[in-house]
Structure formats: C-alpha cells, structure tokens
C-alpha positions as CSV (number, residue, x, y, z in Angstrom):
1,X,-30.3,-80.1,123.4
2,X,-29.9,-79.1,120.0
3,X,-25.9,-78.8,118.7
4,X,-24.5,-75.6,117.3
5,X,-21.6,-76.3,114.9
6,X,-19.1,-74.5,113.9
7,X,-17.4,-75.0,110.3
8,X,-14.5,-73.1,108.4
9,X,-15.3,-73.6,105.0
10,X,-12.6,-71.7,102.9
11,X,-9.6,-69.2,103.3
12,X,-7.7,-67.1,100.8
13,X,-4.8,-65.6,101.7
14,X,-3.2,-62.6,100.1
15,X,0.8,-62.4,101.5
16,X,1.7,-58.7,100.9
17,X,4.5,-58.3,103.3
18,X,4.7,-58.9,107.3
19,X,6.8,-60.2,110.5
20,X,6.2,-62.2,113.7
21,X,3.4,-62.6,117.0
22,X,-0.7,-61.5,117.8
23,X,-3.0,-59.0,119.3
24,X,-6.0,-57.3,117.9
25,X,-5.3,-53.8,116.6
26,X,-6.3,-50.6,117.9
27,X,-5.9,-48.6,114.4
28,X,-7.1,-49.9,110.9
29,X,-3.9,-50.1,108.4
30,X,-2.6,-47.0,106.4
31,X,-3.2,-49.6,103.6
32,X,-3.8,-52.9,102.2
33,X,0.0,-52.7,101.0
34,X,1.0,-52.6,105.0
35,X,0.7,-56.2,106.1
36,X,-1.4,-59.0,104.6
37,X,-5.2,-60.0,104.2
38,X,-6.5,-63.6,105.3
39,X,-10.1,-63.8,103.3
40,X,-12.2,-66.2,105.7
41,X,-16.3,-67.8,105.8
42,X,-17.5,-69.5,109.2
43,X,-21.1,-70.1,110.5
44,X,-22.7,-71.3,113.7
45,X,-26.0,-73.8,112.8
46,X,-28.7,-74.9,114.6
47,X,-31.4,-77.7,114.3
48,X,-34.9,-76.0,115.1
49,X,-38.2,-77.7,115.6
50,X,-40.8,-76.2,113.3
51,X,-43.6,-74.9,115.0
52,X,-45.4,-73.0,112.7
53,X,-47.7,-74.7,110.4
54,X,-49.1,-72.9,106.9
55,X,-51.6,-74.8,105.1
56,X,-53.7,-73.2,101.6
57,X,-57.5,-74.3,100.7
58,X,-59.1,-73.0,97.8
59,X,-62.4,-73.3,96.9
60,X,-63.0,-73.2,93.0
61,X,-66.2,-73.8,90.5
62,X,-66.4,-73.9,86.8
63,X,-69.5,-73.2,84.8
64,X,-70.8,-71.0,82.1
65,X,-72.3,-68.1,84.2
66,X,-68.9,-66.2,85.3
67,X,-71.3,-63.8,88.0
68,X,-73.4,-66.9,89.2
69,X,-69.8,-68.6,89.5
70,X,-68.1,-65.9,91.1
71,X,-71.1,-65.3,94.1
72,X,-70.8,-68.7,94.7
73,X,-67.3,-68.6,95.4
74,X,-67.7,-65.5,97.0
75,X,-70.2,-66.9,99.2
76,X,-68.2,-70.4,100.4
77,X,-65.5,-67.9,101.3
78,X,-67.4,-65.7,103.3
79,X,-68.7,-68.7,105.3
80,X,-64.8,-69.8,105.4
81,X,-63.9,-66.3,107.2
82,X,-66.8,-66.8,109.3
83,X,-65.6,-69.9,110.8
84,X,-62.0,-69.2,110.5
85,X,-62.8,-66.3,113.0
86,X,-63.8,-68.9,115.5
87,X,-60.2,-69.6,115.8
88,X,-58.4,-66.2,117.0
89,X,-54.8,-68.2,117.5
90,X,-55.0,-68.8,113.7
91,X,-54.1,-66.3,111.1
92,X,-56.2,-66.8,108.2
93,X,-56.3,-64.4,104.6
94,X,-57.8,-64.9,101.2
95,X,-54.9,-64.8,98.7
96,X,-55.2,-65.7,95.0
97,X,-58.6,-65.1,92.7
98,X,-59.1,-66.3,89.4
99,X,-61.4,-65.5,86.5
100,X,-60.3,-67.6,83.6
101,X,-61.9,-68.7,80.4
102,X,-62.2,-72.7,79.8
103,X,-62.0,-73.8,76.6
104,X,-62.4,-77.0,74.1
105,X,-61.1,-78.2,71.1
106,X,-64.3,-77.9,68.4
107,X,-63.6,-79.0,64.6
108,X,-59.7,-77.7,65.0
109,X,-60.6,-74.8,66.9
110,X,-60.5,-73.5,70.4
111,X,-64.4,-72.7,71.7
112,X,-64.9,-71.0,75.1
113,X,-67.1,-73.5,76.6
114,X,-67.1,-71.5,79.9
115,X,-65.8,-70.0,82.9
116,X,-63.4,-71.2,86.0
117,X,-63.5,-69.1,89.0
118,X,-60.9,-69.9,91.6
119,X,-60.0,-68.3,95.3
120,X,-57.1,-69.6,98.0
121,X,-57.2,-69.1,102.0
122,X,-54.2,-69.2,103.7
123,X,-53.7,-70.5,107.1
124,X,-50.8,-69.9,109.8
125,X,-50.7,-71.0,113.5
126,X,-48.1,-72.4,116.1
127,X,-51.1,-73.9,117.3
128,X,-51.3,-77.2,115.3
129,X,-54.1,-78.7,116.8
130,X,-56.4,-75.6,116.1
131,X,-55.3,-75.1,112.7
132,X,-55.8,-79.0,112.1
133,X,-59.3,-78.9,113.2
134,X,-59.9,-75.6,111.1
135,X,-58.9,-77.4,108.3
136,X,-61.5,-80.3,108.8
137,X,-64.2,-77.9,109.5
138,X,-63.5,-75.7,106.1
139,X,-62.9,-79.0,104.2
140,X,-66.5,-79.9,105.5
141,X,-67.4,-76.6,103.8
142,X,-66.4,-77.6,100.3
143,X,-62.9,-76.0,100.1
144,X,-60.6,-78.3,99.2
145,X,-57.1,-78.3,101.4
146,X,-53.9,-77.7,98.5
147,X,-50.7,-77.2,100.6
148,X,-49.6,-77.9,103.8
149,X,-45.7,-77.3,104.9
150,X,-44.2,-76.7,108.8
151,X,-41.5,-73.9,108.9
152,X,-39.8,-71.8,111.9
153,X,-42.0,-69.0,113.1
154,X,-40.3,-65.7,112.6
155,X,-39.9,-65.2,116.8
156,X,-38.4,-68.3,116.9
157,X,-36.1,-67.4,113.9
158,X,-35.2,-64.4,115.3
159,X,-34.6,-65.8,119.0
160,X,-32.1,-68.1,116.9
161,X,-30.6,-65.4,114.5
162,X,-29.2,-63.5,118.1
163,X,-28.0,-66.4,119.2
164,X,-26.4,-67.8,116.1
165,X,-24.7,-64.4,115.1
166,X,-23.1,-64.0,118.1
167,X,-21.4,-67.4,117.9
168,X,-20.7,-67.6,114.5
169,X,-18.8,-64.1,115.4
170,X,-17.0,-66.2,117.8
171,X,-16.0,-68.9,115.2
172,X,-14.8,-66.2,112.8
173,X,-12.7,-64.3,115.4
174,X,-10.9,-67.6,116.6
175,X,-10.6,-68.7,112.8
176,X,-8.8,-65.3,112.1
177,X,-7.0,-64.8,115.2
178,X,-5.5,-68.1,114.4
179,X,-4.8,-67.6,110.5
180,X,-2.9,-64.0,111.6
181,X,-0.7,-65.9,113.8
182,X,0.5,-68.7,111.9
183,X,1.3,-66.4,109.3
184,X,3.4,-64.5,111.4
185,X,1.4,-61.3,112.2
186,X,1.8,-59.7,115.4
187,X,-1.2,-57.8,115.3
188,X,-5.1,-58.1,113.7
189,X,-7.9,-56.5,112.8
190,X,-11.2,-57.4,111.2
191,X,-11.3,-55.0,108.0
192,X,-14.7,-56.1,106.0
193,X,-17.6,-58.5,107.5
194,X,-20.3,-60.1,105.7
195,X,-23.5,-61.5,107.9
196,X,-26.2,-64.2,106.2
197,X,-28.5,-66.0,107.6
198,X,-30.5,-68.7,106.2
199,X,-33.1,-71.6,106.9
200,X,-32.7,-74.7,105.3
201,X,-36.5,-75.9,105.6
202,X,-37.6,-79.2,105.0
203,X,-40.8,-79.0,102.9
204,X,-43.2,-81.3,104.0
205,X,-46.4,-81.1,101.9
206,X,-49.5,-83.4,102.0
207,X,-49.6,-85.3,98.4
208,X,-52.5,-84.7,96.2
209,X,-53.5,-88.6,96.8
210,X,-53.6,-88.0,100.5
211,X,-55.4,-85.1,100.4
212,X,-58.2,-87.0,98.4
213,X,-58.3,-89.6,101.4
214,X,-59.2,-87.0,104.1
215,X,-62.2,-86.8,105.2
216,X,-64.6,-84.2,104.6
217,X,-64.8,-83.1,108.0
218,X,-61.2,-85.1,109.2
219,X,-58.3,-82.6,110.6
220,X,-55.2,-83.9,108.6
221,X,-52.6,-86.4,110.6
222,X,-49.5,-84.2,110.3
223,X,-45.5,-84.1,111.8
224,X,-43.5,-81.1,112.2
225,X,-40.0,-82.3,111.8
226,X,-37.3,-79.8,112.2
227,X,-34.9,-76.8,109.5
228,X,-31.7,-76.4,110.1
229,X,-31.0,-72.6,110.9
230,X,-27.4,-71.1,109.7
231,X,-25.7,-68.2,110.5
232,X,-22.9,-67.1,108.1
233,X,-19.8,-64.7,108.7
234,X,-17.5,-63.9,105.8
235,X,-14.8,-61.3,105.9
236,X,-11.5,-60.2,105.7
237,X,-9.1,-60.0,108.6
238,X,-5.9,-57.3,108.3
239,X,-2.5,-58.2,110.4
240,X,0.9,-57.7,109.9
C-alpha cells in the first residue's frame, strides 16, 4: 500500500498582540490588528502507478511534388484511422501537419530543392497491451513511432486529488492548531487557504536508437513506473 506523507515545509509568523490556551473560532476577527497571524504550507503525497500510456507516430515524406506528397500522407493516415478503429479501448487523433519548404545550399545561396510534408497521430489507452500492438501494426504501415511516455489517467488523478485534499486539510489543521497554541492563543481560525495540486511525472520516453531497433511490425517492450501525486495547502491561520 502506497504511503501518504505529510510535510510542514515553512511558517511565518506575524506576533501582533495575544494571550494564553485553544479552540477553533466561531467569528472571523474584527481585524488583523486583534490577535496574530501564523502563515503555514503542508501537503499530503502519494505514489501512483501510471496507467495511462500516450505514444505519437508520424508519418512524413519529402519530395518535390507538395500535392503528390501531401495525398500520400493523407492516404497512410487514413489507413492509420482505419486500423486504429479496430481498437475502440484506444483513443487515437491526428495532431500536427506540416507543409514546409526544404532547401540547399547552391553557389552561396539557399535553393528550394523541394517539399516536406509531415502529420502526427496520437495515441492514449489504460490498456497497454492494445495500444502496444497498435503501435506494431501502424509501424508495419510506415509510420514511424516518435514518443512514448506513461502518466496518471485523469480518473485516477482525480480519485487521488479527493483523497489527497482532504488529508493534506488534515495536516494543515493540526499544523495550525498546534502553531496557535504554542503561541499562546486561546482561540483559531483559518482566515485565507490556498489548494495546489500537482503530478510529479516521471517521463519515460523510448530513445530515438531504440525506436530504430523495433520492428516493423513489433509492439514496443515498455514499463510503466509510477508519479508521485501532491496535494498542497497554504494559508493563514488567525488566533489570539
């Protein structure tokens, strides 16, 4: 089971005036002047296994015919859909497309020698072995596989966010509770609360050398690995 942790990372503390004990308060303060602020940050983190996988393929051919080029792509793409639709548990969508000029250096000049037409698919499943084998059968039809990374899928994230939230409100509560009360308050109140939340995700792309050792037709060997998922509280507590 994965461990949440709970880390106080800084507190300022303005001293404006204030006696002794500590409960929370049922009214705000008339004003900042009446009683003392304790500035605090806590989170709550949690390792998560990534389960979604996002890989890119682009298909791209250079020549001198821009429309001839660009049917061509158009074509491979289409027939990249087609099979892509074969797979209903991955979402697949074209991206980025490119008409550019290419160009060489001629007696100290630049010549347009031609044209470079370029499109990217993207792929996204929690189903690694069908996206895996999706990929070997596009490679097979001459795209060429560019990126490949694991993240946390966004109802995973979420689940987590709840969860985390709540517990880094915990942390921030004690954290307070226990500031006010060394300082002598008697009774607390938050009075301003930031909430962050944030995925430290290990990127874990397939090298252009590796790429170039797949297979045509070979679903890429891949390991999912895990992000750390943090849930920040920062805010000002008001006591007296």
């Amino acid at each position: 089971m994965a461990m949440v942790r709970f880390v106080l990372v800084w507190a300022v503390i303005w001293l404006l005036a204030g006696p002794a004990g500590v409960a929370l308060a049922g009214g705000g303060p008339a004003s900042l002047e009446d009683g003392f602020t304790v500035h605090l940050t806590a989170w709550a983190e949690e390792e998560a296994a990534n389960d979604l996988l996002i890989a890119s393929l682009s298909v791209e051919r250079t020549g001198s015919d821009s429309a001839r080029l660009a049917a061509t792509v158009a074509e491979i793409m289409g027939r990249a859909l087609a099979e892509a639709g074969n797979y209903p548990q991955v979402k697949a969508a074209t991206t980025a497309y490119s008409t550019q000029p290419v160009y060489q250096r001629r007696d100290g000049q630049s010549e347009r020698v031609g044209w470079r037409v370029r499109q990217t698919l993207r792929l996204e499943s929690t189903e690694v072995e069908a996206i895996t084998e999706l990929i070997g059968r596009l490679q097979a039809l001459d795209l060429q596989l560019t990126g490949l990374s694991f993240s946390v899928s966004p109802a995973r994230r979420e689940a987590l966010r709840k969860s985390l939230t709540a517990a880094a409100l915990d942390a921030w509560q004690t954290k307070a509770e226990t500031a006010i009360k060394r300082l002598g308050g008697q009774v607390w109140r938050p009075h301003e609360l930031q909430i962050q939340d944030e995925q430290y995700q290990p990127i874990q792309p397939l090298m252009r050398a590796d790429m170039a050792m797949v297979g045509e037709a070979a679903a890429p060997a891949v390991e999912a690995g895990t992000s750390q998922v943090r849930v920040t509280v920062s805010g000002t507590a008001w006591g007296r």
